[in-house]
C-alpha positions as CSV (number, residue, x, y, z in Angstrom):
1,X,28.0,-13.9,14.1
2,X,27.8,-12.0,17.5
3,X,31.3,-11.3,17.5
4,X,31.5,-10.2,14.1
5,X,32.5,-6.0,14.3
6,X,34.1,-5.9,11.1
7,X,32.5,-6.3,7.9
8,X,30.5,-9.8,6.3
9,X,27.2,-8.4,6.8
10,X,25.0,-8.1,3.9
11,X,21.2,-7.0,3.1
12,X,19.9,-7.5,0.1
13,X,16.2,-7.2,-1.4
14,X,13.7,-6.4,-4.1
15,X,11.5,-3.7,-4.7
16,X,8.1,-5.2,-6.3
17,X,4.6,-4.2,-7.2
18,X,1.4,-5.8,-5.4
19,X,1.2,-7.9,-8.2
20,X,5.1,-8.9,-8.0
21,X,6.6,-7.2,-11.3
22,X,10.1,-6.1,-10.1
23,X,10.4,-2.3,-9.6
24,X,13.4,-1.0,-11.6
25,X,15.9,2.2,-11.2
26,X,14.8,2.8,-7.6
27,X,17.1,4.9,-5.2
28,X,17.9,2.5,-1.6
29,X,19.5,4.4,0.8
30,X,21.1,2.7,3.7
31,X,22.2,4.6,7.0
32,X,24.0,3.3,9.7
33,X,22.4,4.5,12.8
34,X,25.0,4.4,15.0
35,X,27.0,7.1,12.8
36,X,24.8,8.4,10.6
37,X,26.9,7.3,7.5
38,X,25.1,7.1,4.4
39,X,24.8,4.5,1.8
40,X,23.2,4.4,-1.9
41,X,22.3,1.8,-4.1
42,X,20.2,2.1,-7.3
43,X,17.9,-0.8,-8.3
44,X,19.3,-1.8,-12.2
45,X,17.1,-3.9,-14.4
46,X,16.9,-6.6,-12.6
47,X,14.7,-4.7,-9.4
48,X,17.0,-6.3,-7.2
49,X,19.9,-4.6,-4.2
50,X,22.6,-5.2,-2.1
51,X,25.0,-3.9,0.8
52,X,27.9,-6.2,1.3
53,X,30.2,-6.2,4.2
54,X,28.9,-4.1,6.4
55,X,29.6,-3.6,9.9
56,X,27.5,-5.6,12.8
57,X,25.1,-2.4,13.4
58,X,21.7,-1.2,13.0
59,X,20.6,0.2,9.8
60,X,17.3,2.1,8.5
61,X,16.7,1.0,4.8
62,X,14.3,3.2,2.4
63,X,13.0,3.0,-1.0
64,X,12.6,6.3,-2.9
65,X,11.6,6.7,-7.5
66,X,11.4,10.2,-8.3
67,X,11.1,9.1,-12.3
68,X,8.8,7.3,-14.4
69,X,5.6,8.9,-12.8
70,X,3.0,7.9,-15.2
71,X,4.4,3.7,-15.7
72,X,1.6,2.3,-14.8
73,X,-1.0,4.7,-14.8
74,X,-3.6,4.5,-17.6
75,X,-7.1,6.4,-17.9
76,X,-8.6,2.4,-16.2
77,X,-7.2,3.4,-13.5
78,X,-9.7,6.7,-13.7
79,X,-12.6,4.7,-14.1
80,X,-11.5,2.2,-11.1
81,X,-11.6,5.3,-8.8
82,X,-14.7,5.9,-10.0
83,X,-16.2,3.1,-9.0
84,X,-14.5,3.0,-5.8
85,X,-16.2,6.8,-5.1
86,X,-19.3,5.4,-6.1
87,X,-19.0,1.9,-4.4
88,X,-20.0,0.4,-7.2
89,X,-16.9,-2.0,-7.2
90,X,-14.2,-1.2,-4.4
91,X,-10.5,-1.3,-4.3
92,X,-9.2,-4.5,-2.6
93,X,-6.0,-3.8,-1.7
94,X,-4.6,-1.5,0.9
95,X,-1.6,-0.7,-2.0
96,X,-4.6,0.4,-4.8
97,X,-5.8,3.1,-1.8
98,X,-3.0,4.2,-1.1
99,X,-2.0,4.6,-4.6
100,X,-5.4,5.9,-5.5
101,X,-5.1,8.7,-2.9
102,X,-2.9,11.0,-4.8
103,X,-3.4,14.1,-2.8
104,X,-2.4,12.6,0.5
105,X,-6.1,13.8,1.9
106,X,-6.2,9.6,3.4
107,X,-9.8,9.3,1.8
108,X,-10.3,8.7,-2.5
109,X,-12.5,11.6,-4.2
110,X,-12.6,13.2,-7.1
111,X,-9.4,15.3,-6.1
112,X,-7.3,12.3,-6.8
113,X,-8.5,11.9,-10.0
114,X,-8.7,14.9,-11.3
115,X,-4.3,15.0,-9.9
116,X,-4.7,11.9,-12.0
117,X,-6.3,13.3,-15.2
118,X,-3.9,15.9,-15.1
119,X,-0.8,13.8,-14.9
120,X,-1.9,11.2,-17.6
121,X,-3.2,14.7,-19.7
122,X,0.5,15.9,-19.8
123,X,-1.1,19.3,-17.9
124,X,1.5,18.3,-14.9
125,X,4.4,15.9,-14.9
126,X,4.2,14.8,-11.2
127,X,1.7,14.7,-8.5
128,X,1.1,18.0,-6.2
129,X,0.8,16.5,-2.6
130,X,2.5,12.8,-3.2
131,X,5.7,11.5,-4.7
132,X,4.5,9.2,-8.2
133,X,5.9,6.0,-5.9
134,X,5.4,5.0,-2.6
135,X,7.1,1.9,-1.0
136,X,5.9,-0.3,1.9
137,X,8.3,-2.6,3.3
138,X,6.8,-6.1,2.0
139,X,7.2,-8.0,5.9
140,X,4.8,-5.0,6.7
141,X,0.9,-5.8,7.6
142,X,-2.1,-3.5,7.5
143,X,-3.5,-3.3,10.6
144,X,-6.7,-2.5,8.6
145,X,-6.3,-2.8,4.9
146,X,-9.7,-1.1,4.4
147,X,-7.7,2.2,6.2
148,X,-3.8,2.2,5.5
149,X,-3.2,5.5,5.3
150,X,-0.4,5.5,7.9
151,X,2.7,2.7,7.1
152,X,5.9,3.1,7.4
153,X,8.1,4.0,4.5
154,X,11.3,2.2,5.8
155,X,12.9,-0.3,7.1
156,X,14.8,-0.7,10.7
157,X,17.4,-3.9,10.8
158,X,19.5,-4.8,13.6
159,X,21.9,-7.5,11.5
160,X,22.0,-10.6,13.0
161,X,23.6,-13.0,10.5
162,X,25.5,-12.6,7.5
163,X,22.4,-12.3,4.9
164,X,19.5,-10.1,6.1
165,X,16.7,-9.5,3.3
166,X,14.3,-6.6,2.9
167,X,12.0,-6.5,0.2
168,X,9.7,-3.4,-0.7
């Protein structure tokens, strides 16, 4: 496929949670970095996307849900958070801290769940510091998953066969 400059290219994917439930109605955007052309895709029911024919190029491939902010959320989650600030019983996932940390502050206190409270309380309808969804690529690994407050938030793909897969 090196000498393929026309179109045949695809990438497809899923976005998922931690736990593997497919992610639905999520905005993928696809740019072409050579010339900054802009793609969109939205995730239907089934959590799954696709570009087809694309050019041979490098692409940067994001995941972005600005709906549905409390799916998910529940007042256990509250008392999860709790227990993390009081070490009684700590998050084990680098995906629960980063969704714990609501406030964007890269530690868990009792700011994230009072932005919590408010949220599942119907006082606000979305978080004040941090989108309601954040997406890691999947291939991506935690340097430290005890401290992930920095990963990246996209994908870069070079397309070097016809199928090129990219899950969140």
């Amino acid at each position: 496929n090196v000498c393929n400059t026309g179109g045949g290219f695809n990438i497809k994917g899923a976005v998922f949670t931690e736990n593997n439930f497919q992610v639905k109605n999520v905005d993928i955007s696809l740019e072409d970095m050579s010339t900054n052309a802009m793609k969109y895709t939205i995730i239907d029911g089934s959590g799954e996307f696709t570009f087809n024919n694309l050019p041979n190029s490098s692409y940067m491939v994001k995941a972005n849900k600005t709906n549905e902010h409390l799916l998910g959320i529940n007042t256990i989650d509250l008392v999860r958070i709790q227990r993390h600030i009081l070490a009684v019983t700590k998050l084990d996932s680098p995906y629960k801290l980063i969704a714990a940390d609501v406030n964007k502050s890269g530690t868990i206190t009792a700011a994230d769940m009072s932005e919590i409270r408010k949220l599942i309380l119907g006082v606000t309808n979305t978080f004040t510091k941090s989108k309601s969804w954040e997406f890691v690529p999947a291939a991506y690994n935690f340097a430290d998953p005890k401290n992930p407050w920095t990963y990246p938030n996209f994908v870069s793909a070079k397309l070097l066969n016809e199928n090129n897969t990219i899950d969140f």
